[in-house]
C-alpha positions in Angstrom: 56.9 -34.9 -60.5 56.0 -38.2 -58.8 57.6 -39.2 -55.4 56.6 -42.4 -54.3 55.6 -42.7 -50.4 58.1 -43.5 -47.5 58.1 -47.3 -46.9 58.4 -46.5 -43.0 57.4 -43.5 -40.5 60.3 -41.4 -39.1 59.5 -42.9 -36.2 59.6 -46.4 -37.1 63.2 -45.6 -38.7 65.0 -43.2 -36.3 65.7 -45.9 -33.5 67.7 -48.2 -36.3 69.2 -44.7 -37.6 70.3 -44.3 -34.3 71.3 -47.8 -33.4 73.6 -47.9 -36.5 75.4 -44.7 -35.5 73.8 -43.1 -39.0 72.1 -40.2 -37.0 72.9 -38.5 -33.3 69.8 -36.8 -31.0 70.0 -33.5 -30.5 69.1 -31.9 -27.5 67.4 -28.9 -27.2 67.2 -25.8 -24.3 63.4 -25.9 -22.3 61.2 -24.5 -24.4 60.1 -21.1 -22.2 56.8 -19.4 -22.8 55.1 -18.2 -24.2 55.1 -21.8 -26.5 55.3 -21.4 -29.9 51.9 -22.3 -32.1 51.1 -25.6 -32.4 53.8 -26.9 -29.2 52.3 -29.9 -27.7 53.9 -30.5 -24.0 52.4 -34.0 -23.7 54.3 -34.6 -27.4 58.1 -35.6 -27.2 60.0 -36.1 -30.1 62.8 -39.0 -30.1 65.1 -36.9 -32.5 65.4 -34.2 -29.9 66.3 -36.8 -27.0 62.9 -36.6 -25.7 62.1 -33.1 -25.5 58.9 -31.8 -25.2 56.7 -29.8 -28.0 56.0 -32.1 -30.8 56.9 -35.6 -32.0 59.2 -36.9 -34.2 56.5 -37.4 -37.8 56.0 -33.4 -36.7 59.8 -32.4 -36.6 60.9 -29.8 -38.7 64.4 -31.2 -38.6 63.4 -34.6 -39.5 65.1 -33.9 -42.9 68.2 -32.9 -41.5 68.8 -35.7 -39.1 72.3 -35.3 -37.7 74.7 -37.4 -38.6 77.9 -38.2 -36.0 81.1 -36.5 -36.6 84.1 -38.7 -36.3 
């Protein structure tokens, strides 16, 4: 199986997502410690409104952006 490559990162995407009301940011609770493997605190990922631990191309959710409910 073949899958051709994403035109644009998930970061270069989300703010228009976002913009056009397509996907919501979800926040998440303070990470506590001790920090999972691989948590990053200088890292802040745009889908989870900013929160700490990773960035958005390193999101698990990524695939499961939110989308608003009306």
């Amino acid at each position: 199986m073949h899958f051709d490559p994403e035109p644009m990162s998930y970061g270069q995407i989300l703010p228009y997502l976002i913009q056009k009301g397509l996907v919501e940011p979800r926040h998440l609770p303070p990470a506590k410690q001790p920090y999972p493997l691989g948590f990053d605190m200088n890292a802040r990922c745009d889908y989870h409104a900013g929160s700490p631990g990773h960035n958005v191309e390193n999101c698990r959710c990524r695939g499961d952006f939110r989308t608003p409910s009306y």
